[in-house]
C-alpha positions, 0 to 999 in steps of 0.5 A, spaced: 946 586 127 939 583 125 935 579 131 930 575 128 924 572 130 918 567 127 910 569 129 905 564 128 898 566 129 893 563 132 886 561 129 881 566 131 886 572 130 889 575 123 896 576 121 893 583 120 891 584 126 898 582 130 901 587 125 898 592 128 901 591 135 908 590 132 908 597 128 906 600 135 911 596 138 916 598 134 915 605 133 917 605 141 923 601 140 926 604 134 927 610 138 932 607 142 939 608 139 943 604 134 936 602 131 936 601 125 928 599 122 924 593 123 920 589 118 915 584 118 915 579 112 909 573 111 910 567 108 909 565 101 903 560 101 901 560 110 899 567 112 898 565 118 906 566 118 911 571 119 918 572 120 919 579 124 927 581 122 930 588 127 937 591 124 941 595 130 948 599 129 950 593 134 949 587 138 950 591 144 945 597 143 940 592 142 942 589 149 942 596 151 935 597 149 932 591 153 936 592 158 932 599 159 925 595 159 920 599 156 914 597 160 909 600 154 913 595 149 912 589 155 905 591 155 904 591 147 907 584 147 903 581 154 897 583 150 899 579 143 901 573 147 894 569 147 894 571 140 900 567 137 906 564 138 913 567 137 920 564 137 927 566 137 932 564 131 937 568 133 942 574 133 945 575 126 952 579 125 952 584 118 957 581 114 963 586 113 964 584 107 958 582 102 960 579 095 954 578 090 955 574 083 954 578 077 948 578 073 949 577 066 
């Protein structure tokens, strides 16, 4: 499954910058079991933008791994809270079949 999530960054501060405390967050959070890797992605024509996208083996690992709350991973994220705004889109199933056109 893919949870994912938007980051707008305040003015004052660089997307740059953010991406360092996610990289320190993420490399705690990505040893919890069935993680799978993190990217983060900024958006054509507003760096200010981010779409921050989390892969686990399933939902309930990644429910497993916020239940634990990691108290080095809550810091990271309180100390990034007057730097940006974050917002939820959601929690995302991999499919179990995909099916891509061809490309003649």
């Amino acid at each position: 499954m893919h949870f994912i999530f938007e980051v707008h960054i305040k003015p004052g501060y660089t997307a740059e910058q953010y991406a360092q405390a996610w990289v320190r967050a993420s490399e705690l959070i990505q040893q919890a079991p069935g993680a799978r890797g993190t990217r983060l992605h900024r958006m054509i024509g507003d760096p200010d933008r981010l779409l921050a996208i989390a892969s686990w083996a399933s939902k309930a690992d990644r429910d497993a791994m916020e239940a634990r709350h990691d108290e080095r991973v809550s810091a990271i994220i309180r100390e990034q809270a007057e730097f940006c705004d974050i917002r939820v889109i959601g929690e995302f199933a991999d499919p179990e079949w995909v099916v891509l056109p061809d490309r003649d």
